[in-house]
C-alpha positions as CSV (number, residue, x, y, z in Angstrom):
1,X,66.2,184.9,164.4
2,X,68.7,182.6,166.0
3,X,72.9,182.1,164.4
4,X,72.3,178.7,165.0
5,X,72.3,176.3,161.2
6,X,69.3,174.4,160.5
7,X,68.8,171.2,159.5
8,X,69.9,170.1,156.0
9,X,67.7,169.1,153.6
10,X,69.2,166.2,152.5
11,X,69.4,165.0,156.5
12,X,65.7,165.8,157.0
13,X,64.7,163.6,154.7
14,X,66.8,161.1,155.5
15,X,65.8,161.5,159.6
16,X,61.7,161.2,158.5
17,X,62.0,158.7,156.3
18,X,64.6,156.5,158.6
19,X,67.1,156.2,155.6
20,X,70.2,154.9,157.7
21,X,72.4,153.4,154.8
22,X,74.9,155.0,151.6
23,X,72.3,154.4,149.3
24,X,69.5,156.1,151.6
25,X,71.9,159.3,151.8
26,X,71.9,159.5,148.1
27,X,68.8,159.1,147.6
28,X,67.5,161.6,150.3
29,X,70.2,164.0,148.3
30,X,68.8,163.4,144.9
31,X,65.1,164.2,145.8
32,X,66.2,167.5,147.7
33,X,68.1,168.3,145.0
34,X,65.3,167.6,142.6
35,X,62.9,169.8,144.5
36,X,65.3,172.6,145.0
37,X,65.9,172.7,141.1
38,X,62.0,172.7,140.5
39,X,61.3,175.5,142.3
40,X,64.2,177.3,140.8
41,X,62.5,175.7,137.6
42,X,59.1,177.1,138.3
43,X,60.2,180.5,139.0
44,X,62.1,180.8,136.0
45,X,58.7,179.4,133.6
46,X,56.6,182.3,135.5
47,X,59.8,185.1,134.9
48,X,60.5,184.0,131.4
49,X,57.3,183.7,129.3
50,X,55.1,186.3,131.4
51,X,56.5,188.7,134.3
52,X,58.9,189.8,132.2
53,X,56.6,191.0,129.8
54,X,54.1,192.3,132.2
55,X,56.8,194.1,134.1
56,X,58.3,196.1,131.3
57,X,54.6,196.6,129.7
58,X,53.7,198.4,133.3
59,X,56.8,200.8,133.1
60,X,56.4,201.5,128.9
61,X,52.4,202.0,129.6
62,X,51.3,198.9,127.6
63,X,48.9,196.1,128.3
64,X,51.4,193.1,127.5
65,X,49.6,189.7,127.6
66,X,46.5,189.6,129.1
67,X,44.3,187.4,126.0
68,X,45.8,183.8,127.1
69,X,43.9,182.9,130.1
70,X,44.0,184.5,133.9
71,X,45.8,187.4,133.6
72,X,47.7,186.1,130.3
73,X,49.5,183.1,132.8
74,X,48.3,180.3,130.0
75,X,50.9,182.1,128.0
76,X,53.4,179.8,130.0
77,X,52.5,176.8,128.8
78,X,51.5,178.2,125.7
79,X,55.1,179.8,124.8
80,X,56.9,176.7,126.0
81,X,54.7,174.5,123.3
82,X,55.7,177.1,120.7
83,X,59.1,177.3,121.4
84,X,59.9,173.6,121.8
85,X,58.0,173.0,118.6
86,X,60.0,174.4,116.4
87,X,63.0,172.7,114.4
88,X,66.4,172.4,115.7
89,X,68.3,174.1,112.6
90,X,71.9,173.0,112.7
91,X,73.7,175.3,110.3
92,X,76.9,173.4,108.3
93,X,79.6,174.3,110.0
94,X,79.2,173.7,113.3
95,X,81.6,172.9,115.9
96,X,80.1,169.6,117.3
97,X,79.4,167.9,119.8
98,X,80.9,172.0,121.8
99,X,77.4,173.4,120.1
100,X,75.3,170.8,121.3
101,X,76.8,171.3,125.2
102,X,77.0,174.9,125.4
103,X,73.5,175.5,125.8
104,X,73.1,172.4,128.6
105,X,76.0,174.1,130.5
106,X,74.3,177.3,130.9
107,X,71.5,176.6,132.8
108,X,73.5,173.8,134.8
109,X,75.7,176.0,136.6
110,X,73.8,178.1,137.5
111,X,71.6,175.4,139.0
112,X,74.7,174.4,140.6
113,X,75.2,177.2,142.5
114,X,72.0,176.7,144.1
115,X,72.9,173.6,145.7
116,X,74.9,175.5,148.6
117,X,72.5,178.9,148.8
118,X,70.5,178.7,152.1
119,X,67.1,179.6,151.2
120,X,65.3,179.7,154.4
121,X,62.7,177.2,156.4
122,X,59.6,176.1,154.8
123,X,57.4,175.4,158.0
124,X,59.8,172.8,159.4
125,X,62.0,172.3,156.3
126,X,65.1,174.2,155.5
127,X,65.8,174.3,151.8
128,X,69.5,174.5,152.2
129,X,71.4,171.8,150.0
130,X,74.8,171.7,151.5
131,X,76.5,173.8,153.6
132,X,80.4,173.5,153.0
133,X,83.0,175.2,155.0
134,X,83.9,177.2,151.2
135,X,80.2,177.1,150.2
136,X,80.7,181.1,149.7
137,X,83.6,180.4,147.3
138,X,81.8,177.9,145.3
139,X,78.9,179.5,144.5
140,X,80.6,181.8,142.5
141,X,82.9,179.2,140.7
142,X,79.9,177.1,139.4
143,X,78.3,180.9,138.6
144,X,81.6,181.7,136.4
145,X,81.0,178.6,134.7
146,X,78.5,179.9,132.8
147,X,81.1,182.5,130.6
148,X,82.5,179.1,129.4
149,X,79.3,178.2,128.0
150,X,78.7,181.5,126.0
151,X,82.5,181.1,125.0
152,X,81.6,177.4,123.5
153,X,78.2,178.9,121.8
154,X,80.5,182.0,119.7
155,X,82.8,179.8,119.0
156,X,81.4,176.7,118.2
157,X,78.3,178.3,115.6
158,X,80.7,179.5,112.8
159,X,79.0,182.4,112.8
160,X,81.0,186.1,112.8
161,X,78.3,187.5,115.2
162,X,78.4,184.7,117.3
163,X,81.7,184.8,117.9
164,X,81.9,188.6,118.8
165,X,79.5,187.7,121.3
166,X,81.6,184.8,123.0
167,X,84.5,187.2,122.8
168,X,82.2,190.2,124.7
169,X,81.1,187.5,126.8
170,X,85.0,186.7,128.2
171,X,85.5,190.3,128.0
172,X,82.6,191.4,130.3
173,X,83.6,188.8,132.9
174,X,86.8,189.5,133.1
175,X,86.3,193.0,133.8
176,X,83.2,192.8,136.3
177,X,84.3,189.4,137.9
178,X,87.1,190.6,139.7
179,X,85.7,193.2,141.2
180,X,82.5,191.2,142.2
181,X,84.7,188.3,144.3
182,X,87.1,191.4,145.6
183,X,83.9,193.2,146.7
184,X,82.3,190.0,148.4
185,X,85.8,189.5,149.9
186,X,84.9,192.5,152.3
187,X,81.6,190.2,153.3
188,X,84.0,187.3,154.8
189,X,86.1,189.7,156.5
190,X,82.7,191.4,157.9
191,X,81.9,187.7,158.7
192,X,85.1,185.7,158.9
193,X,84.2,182.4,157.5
194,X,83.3,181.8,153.9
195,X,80.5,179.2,154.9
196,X,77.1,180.4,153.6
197,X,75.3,179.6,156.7
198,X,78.3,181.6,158.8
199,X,77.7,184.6,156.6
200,X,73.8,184.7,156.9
201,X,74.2,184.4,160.9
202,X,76.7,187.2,160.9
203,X,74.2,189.0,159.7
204,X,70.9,188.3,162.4
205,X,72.3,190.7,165.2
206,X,70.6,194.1,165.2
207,X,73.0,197.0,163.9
208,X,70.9,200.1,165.7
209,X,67.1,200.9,167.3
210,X,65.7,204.0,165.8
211,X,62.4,205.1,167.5
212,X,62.0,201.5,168.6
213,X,62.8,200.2,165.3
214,X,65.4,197.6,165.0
215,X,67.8,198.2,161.5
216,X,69.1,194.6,160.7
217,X,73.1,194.1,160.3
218,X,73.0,193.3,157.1
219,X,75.9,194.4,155.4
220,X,74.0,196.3,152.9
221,X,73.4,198.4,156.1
222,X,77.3,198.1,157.3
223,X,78.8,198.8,154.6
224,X,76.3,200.7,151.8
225,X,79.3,201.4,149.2
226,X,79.7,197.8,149.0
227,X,76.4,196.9,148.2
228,X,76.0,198.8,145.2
229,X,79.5,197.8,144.1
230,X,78.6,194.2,143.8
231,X,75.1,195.2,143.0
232,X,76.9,197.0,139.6
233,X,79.2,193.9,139.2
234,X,76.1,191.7,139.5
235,X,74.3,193.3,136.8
236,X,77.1,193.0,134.7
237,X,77.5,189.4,135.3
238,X,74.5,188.1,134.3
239,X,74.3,190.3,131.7
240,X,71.2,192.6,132.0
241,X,71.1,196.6,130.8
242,X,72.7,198.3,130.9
243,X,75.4,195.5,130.1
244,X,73.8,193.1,128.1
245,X,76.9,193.4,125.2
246,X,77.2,189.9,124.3
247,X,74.0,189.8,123.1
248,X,73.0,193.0,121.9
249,X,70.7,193.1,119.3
250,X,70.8,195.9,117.6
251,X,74.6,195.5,116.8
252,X,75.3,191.8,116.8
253,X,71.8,189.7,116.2
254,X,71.6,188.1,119.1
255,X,75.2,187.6,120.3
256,X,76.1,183.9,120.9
257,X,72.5,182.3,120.6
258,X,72.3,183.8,116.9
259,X,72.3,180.2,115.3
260,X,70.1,179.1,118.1
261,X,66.5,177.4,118.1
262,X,64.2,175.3,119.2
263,X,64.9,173.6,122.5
264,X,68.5,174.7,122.6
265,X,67.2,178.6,122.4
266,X,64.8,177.8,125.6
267,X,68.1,176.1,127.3
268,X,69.7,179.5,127.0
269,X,66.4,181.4,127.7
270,X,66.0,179.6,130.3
271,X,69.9,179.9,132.0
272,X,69.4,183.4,131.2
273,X,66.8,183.8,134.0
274,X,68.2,181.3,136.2
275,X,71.0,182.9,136.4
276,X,69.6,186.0,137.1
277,X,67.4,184.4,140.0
278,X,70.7,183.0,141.2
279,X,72.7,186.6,140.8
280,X,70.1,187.6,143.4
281,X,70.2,184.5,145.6
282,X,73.7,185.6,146.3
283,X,73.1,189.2,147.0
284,X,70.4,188.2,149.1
285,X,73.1,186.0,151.0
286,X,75.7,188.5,150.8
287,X,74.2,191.6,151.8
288,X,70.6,191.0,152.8
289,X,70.7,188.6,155.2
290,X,69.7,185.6,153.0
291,X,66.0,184.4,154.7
292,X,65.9,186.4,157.7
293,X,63.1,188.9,158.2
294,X,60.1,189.9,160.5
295,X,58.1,186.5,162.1
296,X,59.6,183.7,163.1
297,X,62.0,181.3,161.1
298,X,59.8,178.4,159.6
299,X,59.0,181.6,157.1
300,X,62.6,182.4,156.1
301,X,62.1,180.8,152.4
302,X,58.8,183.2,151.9
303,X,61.4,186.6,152.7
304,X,64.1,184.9,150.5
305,X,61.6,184.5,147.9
306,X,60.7,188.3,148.1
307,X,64.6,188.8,148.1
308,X,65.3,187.7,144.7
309,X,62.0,188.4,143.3
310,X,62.9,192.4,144.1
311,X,66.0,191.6,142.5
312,X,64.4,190.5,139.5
313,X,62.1,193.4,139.3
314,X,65.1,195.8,139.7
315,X,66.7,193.9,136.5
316,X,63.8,194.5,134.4
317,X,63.3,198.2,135.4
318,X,67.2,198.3,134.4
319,X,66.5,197.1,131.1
320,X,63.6,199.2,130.6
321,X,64.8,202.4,131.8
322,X,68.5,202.4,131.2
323,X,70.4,202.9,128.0
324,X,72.9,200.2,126.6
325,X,76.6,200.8,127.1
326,X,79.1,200.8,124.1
327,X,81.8,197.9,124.7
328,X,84.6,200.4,125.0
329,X,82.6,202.1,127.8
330,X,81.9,198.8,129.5
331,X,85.3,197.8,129.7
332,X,86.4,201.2,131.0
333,X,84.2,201.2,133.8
334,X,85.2,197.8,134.9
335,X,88.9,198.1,134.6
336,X,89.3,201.7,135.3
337,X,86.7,202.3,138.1
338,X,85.0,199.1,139.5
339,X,88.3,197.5,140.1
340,X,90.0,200.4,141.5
341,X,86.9,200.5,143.5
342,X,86.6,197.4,144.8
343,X,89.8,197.2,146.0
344,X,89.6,200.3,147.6
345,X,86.8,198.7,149.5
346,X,88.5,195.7,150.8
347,X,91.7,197.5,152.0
348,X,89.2,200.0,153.9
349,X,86.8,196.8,155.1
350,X,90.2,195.5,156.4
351,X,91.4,198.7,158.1
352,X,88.1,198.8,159.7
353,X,87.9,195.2,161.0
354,X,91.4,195.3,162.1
355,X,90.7,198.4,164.2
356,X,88.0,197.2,165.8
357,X,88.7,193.4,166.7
């Protein structure tokens, strides 16, 4: 596959439908936007309600839903009704209007971060938002936004539980962040540039031909150590076993959605998985070289797809297979070995480049 960026999105719209003016550029952003967010959207309603539950029933040798239409899918729609349905409890107490946003801010920032992830060519389309010289440091401030929001939800509930939850929230990310920006640090030195589109194209040259077989450069390949570093750190940050602390719910309810229902539970059900979809947008970026793969381009989005689709399918075999670790453990392993680690990792990477160039 070629280095050479595609076509926004935003400026193929505008090109076909010969908007030339301000007001033509917004709108041509808005619609991409919209249709980038839906199929984010529409991944997370199929992860949620059913592969989720058909994943962990095939590794814990159950049937999970199968009684609601083809293959259980009507369960989708069905669960969505049921959820929204219920009433909104607002327990006395509450710290409003900070319990009322905290569950919109979730699933927003992580949809931000979407807006400058290259997600491949669609036939002559390229669903890539924006492509910002700091795109790579941006995606994971709009991701970090999202500890803010659990923060707001523990505090704001008046609820004990919920509050140990914010405050293993802020603990977790402070512990696993570090080391997951100091560990993609090593990609833009690998790269040099911290646009997404510069990192991706770093990573189209072949690293080595093995019986005629051509092994990619991504830096998964380059630099293996790395990759499950910030695979680790990953996991961590969006919370999934075996570091799912701030909700855990066999010691603290459910964390900081305890005083929780109704439509503001799906918001943070449904940030939950967005997040996780985005977690392995960026490891896809990072180390897998975003949309490339076998065939020609205009099929980049369907290998991205596959990307973070594998990724999600490794969380869930995480959180069926792998214990829970106690918060004293967590935090050990990010302070005393992750960050040690990862730093370890970028004076090496440096070393390394600095020999070579």
């Amino acid at each position: 596959m070629g280095t050479a960026p595609a076509q926004l999105f935003p400026e193929f719209i505008t090109d076909t439908l010969g908007l030339d003016s301000v007001i033509g550029d917004v709108a041509a952003s808005l619609v991409a936007a919209f249709v980038v967010g839906n199929i984010i959207l529409a991944f997370t309603g199929v992860a949620g309600p059913w592969a989720k539950r058909k994943i962990t029933a095939a590794f814990t040798d159950r049937i999970a839903v199968d009684r609601i239409g083809p293959y259980g899918l009507l369960i989708i729609p069905a669960a969505a009704v049921q959820l929204l349905a219920k009433e909104l409890i607002i327990p006395e107490g509450v710290d409003r209007p900070s319990w009322d946003i905290a569950p919109i801010l979730l699933p927003a920032s992580a949809l931000l971060g979407f807006s400058v992830i290259p997600m491949g060519q669609l036939g002559p389309i390229n669903l890539h938002l924006a492509d910002p010289e700091v795109g790579f440091a941006l995606v994971f401030a709009f991701a970090s936004i999202a500890s803010v929001s659990l923060v707001m939800a523990g505090y704001a509930s008046n609820n004990k539980y919920s509050l140990l939850g914010g405050l293993r929230a802020v603990a977790q990310n402070l512990a696993y962040e570090i080391p997951l920006i100091v560990t993609a640090m090593s990609v833009v030195i690998f790269a040099g540039t911290l646009q997404m589109s510069g990192v991706v194209g770093a990573q189209t040259e072949t690293l080595v031909t093995i019986a005629g077989v051509s092994i990619p450069s991504w830096y998964a390949f380059v630099n293996p150590f790395a990759f499950v570093l910030f695979l680790t750190a990953n996991m961590a940050e969006i919370g999934r076993n075996p570091f799912d602390i701030p909700e855990a719910p066999t010691e603290i309810v459910a964390g900081y959605q305890t005083e929780y229902s109704s439509a503001y539970f799906v918001l943070f059900y449904l940030g939950e998985f967005v997040h996780i979809f985005l977690g392995g947008a960026i490891l896809a970026v990072t180390f897998l070289g975003g949309a490339s793969g076998p065939g020609p381009e205009s099929i980049g989005f369907i290998w991205f797809v596959v990307k973070i689709w594998g990724f999600f399918l490794f969380t869930q075999w995480a959180r069926a297979a792998l214990p829970r670790v106690r918060i004293d453990q967590l935090i050990e392993i990010g302070w005393k070995g992750m960050l040690v680690l990862s730093f370890a990792n970028l004076v090496l990477t440096a070393v390394i480049v600095g020999v070579i160039a």
